[in-house]
N, C-alpha and C positions, 0 to 999 in steps of 0.2 A: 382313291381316298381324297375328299375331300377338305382344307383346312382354311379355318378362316381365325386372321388374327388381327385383333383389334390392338390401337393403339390414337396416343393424342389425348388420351386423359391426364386431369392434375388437380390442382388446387387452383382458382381460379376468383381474383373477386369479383363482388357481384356488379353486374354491368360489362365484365369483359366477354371476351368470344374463344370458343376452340373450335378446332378443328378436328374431329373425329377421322382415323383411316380402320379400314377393315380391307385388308389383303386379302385375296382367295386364291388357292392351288387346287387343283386338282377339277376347276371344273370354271366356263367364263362368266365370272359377274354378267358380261351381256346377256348370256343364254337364259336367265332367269330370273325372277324377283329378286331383289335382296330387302330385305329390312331392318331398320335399326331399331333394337328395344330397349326398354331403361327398367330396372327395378333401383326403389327407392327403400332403403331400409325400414320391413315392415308391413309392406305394401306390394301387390301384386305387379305384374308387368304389364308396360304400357305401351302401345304401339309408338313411337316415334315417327317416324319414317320410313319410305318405302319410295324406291328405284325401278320402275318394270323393263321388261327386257326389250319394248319398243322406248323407252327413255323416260317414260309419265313419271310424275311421280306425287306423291301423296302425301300430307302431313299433319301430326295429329293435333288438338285443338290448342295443345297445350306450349307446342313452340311454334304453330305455325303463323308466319308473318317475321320469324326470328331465326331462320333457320333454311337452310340448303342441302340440298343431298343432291349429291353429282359420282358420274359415273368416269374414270380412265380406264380404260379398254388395254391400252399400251401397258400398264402394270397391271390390271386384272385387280382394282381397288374400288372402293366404294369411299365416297367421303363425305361425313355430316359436320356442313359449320353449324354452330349455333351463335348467334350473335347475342347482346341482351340479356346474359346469366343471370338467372335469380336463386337466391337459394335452395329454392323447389324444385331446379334442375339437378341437385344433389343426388345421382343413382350409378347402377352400376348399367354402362349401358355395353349392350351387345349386338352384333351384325350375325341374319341368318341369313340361308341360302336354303331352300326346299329344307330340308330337316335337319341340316346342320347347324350349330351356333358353334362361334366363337367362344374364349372365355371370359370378353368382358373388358372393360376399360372403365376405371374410377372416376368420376368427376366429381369433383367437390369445391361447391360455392359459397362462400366463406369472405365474410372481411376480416 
């Protein structure tokens, strides 16, 4: 069984940075892609980020040049900084692994 939990969301003003973790059990972040997605209330899901299991990694138009995704192996974690918050980062963002998703972690960017 598979479980992935997210965490490192908050309330956040705009300009600062977090640090997003997505834990996995049951199977190795390294062995596969992971991805991080965000839905924004209202609005469909958006790719964020992506980890592959030789290390690349990929990121979508909308934080990319503001943003990191990094892999530890030694906790079986995935982690997305985002630097640079704007309010349009406001979503609930989630970590998949092959067809699992986590339940998600709040950000909210806010003066």
């Amino acid at each position: 069984q598979v479980q992935l939990v997210e965490s490192g969301g908050g309330l956040v003003q705009p300009g600062g940075s977090l640090r997003l973790s997505c834990a996995a059990s049951g199977r190795a972040v390294s062995s596969e892609n992971v991805q991080w997605y965000r839905q924004a209330p209202g609005k469909g899901r958006e790719l964020v980020a992506v980890i592959g299991h030789l290390g690349t990694t990929l990121y979508g138009d909308s934080v990319k040049g503001r943003s990191t995704i990094s892999r530890d192996n030694a906790t079986n974690t995935v982690h997305l900084q985002i630097n640079n918050l704007k309010p349009e980062d406001t979503a609930i963002y989630y970590c998949t692994l092959n067809l699992y998703w986590g339940q998600g972690t709040q950000v909210t960017v806010s003066s």
